[in-house]
N, CA, C and O atoms as a DFTB+ gen file, in Angstrom:
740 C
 N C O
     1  1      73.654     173.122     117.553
     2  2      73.639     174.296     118.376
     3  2      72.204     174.725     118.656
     4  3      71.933     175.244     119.739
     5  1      71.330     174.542     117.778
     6  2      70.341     175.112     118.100
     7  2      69.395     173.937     118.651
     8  3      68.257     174.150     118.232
     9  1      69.440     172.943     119.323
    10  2      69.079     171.795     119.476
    11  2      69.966     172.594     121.558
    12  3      69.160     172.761     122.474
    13  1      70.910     172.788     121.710
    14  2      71.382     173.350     122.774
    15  2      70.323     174.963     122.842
    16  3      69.726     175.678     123.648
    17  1      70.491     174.899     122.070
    18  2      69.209     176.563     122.650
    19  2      68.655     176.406     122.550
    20  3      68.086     177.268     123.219
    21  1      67.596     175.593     121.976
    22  2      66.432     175.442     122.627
    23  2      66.157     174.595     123.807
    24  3      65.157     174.877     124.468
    25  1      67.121     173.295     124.279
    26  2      67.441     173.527     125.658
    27  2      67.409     174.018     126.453
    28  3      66.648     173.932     127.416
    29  1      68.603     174.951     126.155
    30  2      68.540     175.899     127.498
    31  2      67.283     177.220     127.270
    32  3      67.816     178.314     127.457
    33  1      66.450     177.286     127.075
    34  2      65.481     177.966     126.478
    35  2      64.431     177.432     127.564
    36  3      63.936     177.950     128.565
    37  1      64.291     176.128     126.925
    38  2      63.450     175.409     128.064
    39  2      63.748     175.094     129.786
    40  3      62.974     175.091     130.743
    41  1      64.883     174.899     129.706
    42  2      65.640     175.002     131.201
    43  2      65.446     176.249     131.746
    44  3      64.965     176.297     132.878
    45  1      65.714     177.238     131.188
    46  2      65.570     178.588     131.932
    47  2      64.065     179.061     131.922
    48  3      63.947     180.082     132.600
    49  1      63.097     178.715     131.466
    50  2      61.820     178.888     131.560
    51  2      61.705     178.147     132.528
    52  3      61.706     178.759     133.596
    53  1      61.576     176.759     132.622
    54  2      61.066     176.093     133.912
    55  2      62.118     176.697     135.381
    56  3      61.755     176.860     136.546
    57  1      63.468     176.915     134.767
    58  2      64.256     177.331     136.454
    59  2      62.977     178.971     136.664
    60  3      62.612     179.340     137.781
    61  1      62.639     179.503     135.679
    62  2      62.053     180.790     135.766
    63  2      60.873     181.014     136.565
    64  3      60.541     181.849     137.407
    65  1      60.280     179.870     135.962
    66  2      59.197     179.322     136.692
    67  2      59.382     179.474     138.131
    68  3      58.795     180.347     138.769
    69  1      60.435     178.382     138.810
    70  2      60.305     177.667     139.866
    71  2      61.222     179.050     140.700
    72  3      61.062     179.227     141.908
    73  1      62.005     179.798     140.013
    74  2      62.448     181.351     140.938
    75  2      61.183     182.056     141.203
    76  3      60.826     182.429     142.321
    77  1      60.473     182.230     140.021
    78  2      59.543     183.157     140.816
    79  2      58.817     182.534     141.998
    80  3      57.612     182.754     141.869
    81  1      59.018     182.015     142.824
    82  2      58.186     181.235     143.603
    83  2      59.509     181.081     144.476
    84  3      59.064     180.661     145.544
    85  1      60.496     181.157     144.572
    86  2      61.783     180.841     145.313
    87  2      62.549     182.386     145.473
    88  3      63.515     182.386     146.235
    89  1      62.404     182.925     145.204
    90  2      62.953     184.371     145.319
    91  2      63.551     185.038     144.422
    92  3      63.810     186.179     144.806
    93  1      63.903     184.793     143.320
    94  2      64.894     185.249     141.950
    95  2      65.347     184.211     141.471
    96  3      65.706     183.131     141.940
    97  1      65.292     184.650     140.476
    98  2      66.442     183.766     138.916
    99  2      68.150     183.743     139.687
   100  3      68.845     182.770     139.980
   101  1      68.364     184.892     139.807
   102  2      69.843     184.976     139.933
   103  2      70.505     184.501     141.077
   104  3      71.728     184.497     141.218
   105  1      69.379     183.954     142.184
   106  2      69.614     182.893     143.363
   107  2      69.482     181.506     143.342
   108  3      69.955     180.706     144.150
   109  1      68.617     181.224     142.088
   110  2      69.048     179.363     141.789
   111  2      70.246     179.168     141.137
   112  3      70.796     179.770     140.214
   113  1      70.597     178.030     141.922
   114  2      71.790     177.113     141.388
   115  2      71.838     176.316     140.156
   116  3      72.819     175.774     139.648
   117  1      70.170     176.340     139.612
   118  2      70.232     175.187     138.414
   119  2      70.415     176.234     137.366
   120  3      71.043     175.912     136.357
   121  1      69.984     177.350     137.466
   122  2      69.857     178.316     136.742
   123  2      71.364     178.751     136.384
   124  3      71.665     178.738     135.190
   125  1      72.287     179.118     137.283
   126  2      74.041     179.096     137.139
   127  2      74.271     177.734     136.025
   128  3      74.703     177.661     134.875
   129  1      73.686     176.621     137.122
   130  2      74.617     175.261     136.086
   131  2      74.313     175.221     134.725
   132  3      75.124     174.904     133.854
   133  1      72.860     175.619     134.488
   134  2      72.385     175.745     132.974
   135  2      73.314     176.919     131.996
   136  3      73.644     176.853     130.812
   137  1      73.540     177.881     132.928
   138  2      74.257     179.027     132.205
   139  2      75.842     178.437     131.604
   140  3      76.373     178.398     130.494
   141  1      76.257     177.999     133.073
   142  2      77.899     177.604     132.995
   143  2      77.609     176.216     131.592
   144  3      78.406     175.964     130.688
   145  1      76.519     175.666     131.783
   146  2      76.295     173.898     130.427
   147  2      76.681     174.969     129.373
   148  3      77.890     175.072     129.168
   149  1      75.828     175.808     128.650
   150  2      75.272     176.605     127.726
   151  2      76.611     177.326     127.521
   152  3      76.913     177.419     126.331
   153  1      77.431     177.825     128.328
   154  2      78.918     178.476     127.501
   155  2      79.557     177.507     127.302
   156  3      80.201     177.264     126.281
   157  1      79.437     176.752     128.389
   158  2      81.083     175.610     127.631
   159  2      80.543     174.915     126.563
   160  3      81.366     174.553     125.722
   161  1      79.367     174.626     126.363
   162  2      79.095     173.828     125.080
   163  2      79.245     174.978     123.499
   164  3      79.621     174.490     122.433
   165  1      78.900     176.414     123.622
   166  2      79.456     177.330     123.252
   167  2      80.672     177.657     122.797
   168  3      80.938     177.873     121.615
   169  1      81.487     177.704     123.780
   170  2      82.720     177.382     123.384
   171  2      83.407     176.463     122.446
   172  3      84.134     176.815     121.517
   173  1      83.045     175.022     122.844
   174  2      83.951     173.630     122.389
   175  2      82.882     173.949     120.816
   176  3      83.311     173.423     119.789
   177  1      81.812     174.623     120.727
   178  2      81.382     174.427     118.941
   179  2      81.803     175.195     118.449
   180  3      81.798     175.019     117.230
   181  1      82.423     176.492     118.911
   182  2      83.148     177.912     118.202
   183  2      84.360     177.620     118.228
   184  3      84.998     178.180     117.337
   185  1      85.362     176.495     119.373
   186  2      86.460     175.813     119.162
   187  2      86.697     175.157     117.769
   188  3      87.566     175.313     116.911
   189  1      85.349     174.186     117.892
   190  2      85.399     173.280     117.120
   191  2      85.831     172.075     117.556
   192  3      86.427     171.348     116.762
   193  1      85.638     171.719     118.697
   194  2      86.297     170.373     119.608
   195  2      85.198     169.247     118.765
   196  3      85.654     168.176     118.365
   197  1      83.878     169.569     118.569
   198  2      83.329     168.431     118.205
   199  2      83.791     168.193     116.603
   200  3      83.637     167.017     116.275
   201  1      84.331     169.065     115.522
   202  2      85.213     168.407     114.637
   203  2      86.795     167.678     114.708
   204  3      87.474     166.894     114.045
   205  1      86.911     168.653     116.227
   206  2      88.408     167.105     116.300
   207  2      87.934     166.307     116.708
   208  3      88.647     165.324     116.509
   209  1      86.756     165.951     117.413
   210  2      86.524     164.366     118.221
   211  2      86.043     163.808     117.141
   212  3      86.443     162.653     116.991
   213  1      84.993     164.383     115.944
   214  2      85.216     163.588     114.653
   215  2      85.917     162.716     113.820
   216  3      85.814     161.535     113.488
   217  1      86.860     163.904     113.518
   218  2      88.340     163.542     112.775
   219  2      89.527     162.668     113.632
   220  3      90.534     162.141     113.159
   221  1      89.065     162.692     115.083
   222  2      89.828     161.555     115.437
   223  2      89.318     160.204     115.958
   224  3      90.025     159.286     116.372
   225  1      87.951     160.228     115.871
   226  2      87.454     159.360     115.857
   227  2      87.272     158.599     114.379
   228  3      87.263     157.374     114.260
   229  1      87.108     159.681     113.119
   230  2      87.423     158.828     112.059
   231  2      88.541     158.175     111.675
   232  3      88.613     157.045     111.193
   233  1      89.675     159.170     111.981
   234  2      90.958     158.897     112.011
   235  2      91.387     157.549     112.980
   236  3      92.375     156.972     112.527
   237  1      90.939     157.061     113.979
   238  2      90.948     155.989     114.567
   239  2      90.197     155.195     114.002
   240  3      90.449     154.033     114.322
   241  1      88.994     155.358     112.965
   242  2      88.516     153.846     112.838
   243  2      89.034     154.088     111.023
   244  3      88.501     153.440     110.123
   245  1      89.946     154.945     110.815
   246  2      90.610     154.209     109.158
   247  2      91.766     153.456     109.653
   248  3      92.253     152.656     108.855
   249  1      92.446     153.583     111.136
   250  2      93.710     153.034     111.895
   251  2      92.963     151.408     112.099
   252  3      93.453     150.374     111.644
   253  1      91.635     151.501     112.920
   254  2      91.264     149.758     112.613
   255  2      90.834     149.635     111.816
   256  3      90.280     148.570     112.089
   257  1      90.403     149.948     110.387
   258  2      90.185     149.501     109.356
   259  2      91.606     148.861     108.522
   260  3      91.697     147.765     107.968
   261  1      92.333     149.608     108.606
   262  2      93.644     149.477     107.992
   263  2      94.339     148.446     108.455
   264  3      95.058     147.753     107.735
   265  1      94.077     148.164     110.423
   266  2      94.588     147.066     110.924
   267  2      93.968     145.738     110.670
   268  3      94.551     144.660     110.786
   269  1      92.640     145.931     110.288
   270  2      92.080     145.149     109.766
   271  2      92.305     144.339     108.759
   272  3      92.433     143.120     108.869
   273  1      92.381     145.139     107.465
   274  2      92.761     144.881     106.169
   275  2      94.051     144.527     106.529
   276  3      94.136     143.497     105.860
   277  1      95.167     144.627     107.120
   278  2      96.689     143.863     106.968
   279  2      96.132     142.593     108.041
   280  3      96.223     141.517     107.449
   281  1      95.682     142.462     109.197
   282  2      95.313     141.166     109.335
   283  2      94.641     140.820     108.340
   284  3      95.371     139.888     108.001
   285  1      93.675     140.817     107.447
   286  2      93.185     140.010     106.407
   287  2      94.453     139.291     105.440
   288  3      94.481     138.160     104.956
   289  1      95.379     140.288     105.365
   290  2      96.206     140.234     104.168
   291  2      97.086     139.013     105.139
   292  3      96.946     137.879     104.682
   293  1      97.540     139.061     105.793
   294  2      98.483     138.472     107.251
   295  2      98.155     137.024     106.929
   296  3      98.780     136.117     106.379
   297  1      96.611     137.167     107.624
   298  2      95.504     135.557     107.316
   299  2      95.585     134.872     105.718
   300  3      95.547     133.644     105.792
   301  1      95.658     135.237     104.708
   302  2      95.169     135.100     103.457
   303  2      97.206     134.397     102.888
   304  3      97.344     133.456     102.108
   305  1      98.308     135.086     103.468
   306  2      99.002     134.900     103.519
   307  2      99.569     133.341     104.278
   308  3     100.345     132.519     103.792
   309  1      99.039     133.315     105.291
   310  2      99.316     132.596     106.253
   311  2      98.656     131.046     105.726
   312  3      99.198     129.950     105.866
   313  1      97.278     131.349     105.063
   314  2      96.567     130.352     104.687
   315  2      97.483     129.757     103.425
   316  3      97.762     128.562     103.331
   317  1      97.831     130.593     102.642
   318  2      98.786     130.285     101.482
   319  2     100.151     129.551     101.987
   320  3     100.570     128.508     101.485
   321  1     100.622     130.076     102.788
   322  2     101.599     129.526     102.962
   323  2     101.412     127.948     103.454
   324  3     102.162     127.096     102.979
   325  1     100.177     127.510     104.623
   326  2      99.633     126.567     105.310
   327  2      99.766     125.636     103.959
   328  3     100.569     124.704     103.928
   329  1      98.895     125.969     102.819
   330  2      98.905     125.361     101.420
   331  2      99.983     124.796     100.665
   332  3      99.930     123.794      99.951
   333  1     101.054     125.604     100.913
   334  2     101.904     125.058     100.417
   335  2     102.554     124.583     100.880
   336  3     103.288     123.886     100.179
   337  1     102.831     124.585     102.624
   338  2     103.239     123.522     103.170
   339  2     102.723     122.188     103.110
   340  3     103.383     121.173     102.885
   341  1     101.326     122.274     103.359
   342  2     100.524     121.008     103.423
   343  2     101.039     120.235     102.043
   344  3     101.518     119.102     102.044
   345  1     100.831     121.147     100.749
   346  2     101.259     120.529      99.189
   347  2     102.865     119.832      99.304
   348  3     103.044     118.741      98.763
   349  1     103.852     120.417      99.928
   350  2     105.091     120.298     100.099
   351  2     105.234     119.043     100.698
   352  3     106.062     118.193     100.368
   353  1     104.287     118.940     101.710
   354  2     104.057     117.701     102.992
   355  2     103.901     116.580     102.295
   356  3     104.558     115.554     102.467
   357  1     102.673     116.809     101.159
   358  2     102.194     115.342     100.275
   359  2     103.483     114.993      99.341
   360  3     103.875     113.860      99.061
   361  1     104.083     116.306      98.901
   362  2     104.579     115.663      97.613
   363  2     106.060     115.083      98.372
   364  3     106.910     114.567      97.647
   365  1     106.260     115.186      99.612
   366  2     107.590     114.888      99.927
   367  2     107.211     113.505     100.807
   368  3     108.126     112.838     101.290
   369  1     105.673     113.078     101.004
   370  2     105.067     111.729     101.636
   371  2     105.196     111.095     100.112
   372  3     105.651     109.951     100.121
   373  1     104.895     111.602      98.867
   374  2     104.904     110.373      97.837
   375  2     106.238     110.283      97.314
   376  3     106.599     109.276      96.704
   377  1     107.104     111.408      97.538
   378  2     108.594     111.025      97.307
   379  2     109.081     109.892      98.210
   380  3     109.614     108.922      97.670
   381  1     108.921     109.937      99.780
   382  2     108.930     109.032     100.564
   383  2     108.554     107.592     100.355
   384  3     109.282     106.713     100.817
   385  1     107.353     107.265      99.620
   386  2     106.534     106.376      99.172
   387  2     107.559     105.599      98.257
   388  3     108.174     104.541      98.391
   389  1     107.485     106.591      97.243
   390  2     108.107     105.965      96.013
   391  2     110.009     105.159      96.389
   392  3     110.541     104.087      96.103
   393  1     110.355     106.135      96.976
   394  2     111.924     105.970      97.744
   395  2     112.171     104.454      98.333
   396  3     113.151     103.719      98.217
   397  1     110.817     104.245      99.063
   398  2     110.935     103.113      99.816
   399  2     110.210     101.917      98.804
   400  3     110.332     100.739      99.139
   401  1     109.535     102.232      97.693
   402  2     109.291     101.230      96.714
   403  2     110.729     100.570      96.073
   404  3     111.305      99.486      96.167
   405  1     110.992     101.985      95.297
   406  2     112.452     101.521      94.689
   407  2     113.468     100.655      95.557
   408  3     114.175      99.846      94.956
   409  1     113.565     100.767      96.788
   410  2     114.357     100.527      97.676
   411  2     113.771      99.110      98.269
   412  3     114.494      98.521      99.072
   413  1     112.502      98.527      97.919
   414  2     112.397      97.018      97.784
   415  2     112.446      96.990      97.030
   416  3     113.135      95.970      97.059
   417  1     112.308      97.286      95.478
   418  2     112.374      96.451      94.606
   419  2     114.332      96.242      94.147
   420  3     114.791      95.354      93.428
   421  1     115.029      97.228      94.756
   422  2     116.463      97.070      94.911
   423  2     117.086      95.838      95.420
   424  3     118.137      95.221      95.242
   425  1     115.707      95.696      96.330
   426  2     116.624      94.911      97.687
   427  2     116.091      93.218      97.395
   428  3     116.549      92.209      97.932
   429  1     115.038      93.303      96.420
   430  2     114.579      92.298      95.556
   431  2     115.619      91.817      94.444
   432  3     115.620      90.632      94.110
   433  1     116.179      92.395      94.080
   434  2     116.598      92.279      92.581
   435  2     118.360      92.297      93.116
   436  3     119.138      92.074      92.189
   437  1     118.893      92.495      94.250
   438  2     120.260      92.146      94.811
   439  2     119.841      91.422      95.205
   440  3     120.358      90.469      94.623
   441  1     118.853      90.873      96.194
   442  2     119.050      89.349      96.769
   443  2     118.789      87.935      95.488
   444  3     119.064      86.743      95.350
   445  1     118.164      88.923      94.847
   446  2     118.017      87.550      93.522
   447  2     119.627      87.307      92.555
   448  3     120.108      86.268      92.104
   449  1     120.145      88.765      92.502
   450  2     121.768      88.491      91.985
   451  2     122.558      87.953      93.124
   452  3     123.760      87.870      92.873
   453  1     122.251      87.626      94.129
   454  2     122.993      87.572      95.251
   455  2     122.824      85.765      95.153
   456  3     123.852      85.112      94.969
   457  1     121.941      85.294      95.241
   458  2     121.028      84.393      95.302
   459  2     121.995      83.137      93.453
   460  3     122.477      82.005      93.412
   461  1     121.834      84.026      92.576
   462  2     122.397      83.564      91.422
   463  2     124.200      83.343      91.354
   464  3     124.739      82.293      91.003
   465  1     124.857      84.484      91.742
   466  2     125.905      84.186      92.060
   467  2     126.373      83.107      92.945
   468  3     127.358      82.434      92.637
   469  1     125.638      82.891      94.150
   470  2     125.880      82.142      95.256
   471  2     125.751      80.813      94.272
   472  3     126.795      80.168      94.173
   473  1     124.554      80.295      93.499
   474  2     124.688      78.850      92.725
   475  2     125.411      79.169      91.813
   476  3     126.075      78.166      91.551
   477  1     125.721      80.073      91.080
   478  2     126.972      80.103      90.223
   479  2     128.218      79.431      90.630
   480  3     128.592      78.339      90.203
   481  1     128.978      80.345      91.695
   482  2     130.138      79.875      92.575
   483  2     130.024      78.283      93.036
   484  3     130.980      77.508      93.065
   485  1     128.383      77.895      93.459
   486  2     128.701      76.546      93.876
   487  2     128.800      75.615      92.678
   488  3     129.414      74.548      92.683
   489  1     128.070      76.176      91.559
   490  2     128.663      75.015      90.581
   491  2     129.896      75.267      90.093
   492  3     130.643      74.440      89.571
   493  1     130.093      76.348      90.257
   494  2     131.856      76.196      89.152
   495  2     132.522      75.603      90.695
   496  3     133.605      75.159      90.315
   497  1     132.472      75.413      91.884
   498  2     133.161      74.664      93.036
   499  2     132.643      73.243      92.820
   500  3     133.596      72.490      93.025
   501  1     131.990      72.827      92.627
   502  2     131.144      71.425      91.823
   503  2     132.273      71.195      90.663
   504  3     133.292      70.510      90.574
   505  1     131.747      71.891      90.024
   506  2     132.740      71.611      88.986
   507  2     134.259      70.972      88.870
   508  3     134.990      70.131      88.348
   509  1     134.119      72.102      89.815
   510  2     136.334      72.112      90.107
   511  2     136.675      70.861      91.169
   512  3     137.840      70.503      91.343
   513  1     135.506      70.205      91.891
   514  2     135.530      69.251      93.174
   515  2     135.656      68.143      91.884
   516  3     136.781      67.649      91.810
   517  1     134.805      67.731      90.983
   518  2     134.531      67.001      90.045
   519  2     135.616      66.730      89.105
   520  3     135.982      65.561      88.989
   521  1     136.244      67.745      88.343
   522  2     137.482      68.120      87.828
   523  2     138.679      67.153      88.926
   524  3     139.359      66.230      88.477
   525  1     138.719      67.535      90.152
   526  2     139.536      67.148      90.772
   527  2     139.712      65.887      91.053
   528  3     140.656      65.141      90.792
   529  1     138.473      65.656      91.751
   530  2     138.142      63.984      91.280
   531  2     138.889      63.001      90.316
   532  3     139.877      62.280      90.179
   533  1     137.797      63.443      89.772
   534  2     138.597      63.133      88.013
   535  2     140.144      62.813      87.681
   536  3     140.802      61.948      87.103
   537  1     140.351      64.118      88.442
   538  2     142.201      63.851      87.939
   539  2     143.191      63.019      88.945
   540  3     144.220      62.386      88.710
   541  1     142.424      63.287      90.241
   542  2     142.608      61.954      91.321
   543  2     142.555      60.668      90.885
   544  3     143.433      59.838      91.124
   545  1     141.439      60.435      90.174
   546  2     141.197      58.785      89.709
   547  2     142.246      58.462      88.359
   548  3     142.797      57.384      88.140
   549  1     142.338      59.560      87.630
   550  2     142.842      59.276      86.648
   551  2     144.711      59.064      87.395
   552  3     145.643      58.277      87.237
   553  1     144.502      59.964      87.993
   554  2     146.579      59.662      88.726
   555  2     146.514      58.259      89.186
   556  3     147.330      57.423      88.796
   557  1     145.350      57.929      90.189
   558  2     145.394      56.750      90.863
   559  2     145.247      55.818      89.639
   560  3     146.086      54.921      89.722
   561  1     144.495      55.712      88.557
   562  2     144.553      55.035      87.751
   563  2     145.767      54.572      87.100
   564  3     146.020      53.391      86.860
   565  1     146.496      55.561      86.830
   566  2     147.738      55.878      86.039
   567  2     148.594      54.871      86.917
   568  3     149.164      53.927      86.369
   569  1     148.685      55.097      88.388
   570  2     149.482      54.734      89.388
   571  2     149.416      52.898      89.498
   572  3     150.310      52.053      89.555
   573  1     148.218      52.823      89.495
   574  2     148.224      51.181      89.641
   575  2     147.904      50.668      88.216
   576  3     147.381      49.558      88.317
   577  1     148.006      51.008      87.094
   578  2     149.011      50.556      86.000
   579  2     149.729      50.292      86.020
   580  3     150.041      49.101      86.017
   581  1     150.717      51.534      86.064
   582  2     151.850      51.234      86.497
   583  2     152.549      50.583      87.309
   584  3     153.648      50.072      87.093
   585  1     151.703      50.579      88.639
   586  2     152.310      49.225      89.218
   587  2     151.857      47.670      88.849
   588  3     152.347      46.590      89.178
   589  1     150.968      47.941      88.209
   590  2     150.809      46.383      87.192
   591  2     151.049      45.892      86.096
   592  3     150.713      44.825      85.582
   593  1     151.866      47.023      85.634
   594  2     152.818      47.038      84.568
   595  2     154.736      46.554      85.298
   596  3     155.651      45.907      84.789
   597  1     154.608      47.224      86.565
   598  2     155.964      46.735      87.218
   599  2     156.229      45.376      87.602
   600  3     157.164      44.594      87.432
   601  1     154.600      45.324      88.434
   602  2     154.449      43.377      88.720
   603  2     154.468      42.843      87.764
   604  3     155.129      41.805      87.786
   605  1     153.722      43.251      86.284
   606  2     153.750      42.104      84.972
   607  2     155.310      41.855      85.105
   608  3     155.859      40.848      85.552
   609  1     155.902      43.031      84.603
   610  2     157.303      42.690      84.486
   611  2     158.251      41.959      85.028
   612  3     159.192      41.306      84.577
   613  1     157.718      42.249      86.378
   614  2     158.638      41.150      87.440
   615  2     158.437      40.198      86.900
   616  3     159.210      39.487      86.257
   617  1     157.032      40.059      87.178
   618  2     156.730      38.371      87.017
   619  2     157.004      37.669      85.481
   620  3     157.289      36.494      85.248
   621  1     156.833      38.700      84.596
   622  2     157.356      38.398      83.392
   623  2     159.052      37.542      83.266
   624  3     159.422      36.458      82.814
   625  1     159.641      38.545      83.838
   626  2     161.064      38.288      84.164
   627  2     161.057      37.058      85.425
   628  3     161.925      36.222      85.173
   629  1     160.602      36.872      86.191
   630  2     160.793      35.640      86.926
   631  2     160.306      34.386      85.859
   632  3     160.738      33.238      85.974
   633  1     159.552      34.713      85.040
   634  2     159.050      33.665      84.719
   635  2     159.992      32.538      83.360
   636  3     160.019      31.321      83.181
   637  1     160.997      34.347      82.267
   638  2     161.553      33.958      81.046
   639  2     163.269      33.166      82.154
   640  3     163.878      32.108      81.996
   641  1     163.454      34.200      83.067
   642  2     163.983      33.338      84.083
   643  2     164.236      31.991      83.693
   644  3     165.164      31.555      83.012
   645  1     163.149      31.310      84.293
   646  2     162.908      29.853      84.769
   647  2     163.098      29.468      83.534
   648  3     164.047      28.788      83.143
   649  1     162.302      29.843      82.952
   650  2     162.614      29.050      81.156
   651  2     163.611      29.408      80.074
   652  3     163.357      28.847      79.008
   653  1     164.629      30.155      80.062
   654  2     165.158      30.716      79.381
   655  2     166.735      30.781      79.797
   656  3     167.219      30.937      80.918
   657  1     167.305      30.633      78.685
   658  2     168.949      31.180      79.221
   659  2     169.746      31.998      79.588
   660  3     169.312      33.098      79.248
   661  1     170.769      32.104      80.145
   662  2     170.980      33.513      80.595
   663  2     171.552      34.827      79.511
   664  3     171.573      36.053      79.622
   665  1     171.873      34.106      78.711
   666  2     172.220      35.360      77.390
   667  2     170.568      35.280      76.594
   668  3     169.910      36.291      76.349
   669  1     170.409      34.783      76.482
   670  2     168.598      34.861      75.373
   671  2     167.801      35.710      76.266
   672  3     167.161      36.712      75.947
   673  1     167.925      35.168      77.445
   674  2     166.650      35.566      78.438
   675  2     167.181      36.944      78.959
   676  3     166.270      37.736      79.204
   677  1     168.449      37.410      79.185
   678  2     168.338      39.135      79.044
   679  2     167.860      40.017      78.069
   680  3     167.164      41.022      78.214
   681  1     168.427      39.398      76.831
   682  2     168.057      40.399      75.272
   683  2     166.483      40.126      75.214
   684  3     165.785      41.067      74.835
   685  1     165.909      39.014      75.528
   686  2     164.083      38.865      75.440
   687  2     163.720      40.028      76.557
   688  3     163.187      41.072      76.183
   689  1     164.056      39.779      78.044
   690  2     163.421      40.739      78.890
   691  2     163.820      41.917      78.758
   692  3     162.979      42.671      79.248
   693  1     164.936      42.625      78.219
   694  2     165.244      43.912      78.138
   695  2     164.213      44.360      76.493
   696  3     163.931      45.492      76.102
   697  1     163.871      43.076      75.863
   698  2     163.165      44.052      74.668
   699  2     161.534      44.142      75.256
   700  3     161.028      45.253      75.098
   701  1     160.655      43.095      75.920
   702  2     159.847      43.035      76.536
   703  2     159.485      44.000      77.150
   704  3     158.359      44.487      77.053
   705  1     160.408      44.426      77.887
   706  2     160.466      45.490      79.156
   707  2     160.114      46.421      78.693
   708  3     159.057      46.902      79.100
   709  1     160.808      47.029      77.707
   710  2     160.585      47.962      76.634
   711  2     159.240      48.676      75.896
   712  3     158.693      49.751      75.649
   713  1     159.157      47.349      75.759
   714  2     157.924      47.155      74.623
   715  2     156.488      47.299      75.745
   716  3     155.474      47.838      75.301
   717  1     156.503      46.954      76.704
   718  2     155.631      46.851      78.170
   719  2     155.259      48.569      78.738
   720  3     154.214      49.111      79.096
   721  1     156.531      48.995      78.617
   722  2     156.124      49.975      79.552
   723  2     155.842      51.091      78.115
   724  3     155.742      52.138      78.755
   725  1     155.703      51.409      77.009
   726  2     155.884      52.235      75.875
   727  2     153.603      52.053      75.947
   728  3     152.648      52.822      75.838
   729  1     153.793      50.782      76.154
   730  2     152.007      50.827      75.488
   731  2     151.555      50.924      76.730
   732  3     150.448      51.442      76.583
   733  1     151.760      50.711      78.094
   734  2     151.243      50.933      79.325
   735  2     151.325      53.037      79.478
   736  3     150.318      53.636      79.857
   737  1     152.216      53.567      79.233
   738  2     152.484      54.645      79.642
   739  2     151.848      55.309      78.309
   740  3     151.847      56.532      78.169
């Protein structure tokens, strides 16, 4: 206030000045505008307007301070969260990792049982081809014995036939016969 009066102190000395030389004080215009500056500034300090433009000018910068500080908090949040996504990201890339390890060494270790069974099956089919064989030759074996056990006989019997009588030479070939097919079979 007193920074305004002495202002207008000085304003009205120089308008004072420049009236006396112009015809009166109470006919300049700068002299009115200085008067009309000098109440309204009067006024708004006995109002007190320059403590509300204070208080709402402080009051507006604790509003961006405050907006401030929750964006900080917002950011600091946001970064945390970024963190634990990113952490979430790795540990679910080495779960991934590992998933697809296990999953060859799975696919290793079925094709090798896969692989074992398959020569398993072919030897017990080896086997059973062999087996079969076997019991083929042995029938066919069996079979032409037996039929060279039938020709002995014939020919056996054609032969006691020729040399032999007809009562001797039945009771010989029926015991022969006998006796032929017991050690053949």
């Amino acid at each position: 206030m007193i920074s305004f009066a002495s202002l207008a102190l000085a304003a009205a000395e120089e308008t004072h000045g420049a009236a006396d030389h112009s015809g009166g004080l109470l006919q300049d215009t700068s002299f009115w505008v200085l008067v009309a500056f000098v109440i309204v500034i009067g006024v708004f300090a006995r109002a007190g307007v320059h403590k509300m433009i204070l208080s709402g000018l402080d009051k507006r910068g604790r509003e961006i301070a405050d907006e401030i500080n929750e964006a900080r908090k917002i950011r600091e949040e946001a970064q945390e969260l970024l963190a634990q996504y990113q952490r979430r990201q790795r540990e679910a890339e080495g779960e991934a990792a590992a998933i697809i390890e296990q999953a060859k060494k799975d696919a290793k270790r079925m094709a090798a049982e896969a692989r074992e069974k398959i020569n398993e099956q072919m030897d017990r089919r080896a086997k059973a081809a062999e087996e079969k064989i076997a019991r083929a030759e042995a029938q066919a074996l069996s079979e032409v014995r037996g039929q060279t056990a039938d020709l002995a006989i014939e020919a056996a019997r054609e032969i006691i036939r020729e040399r032999m009588d007809s009562g001797a030479q039945t009771a010989f070939a029926d015991k022969a016969i006998a006796g032929l097919r017991n050690k053949l079979n």
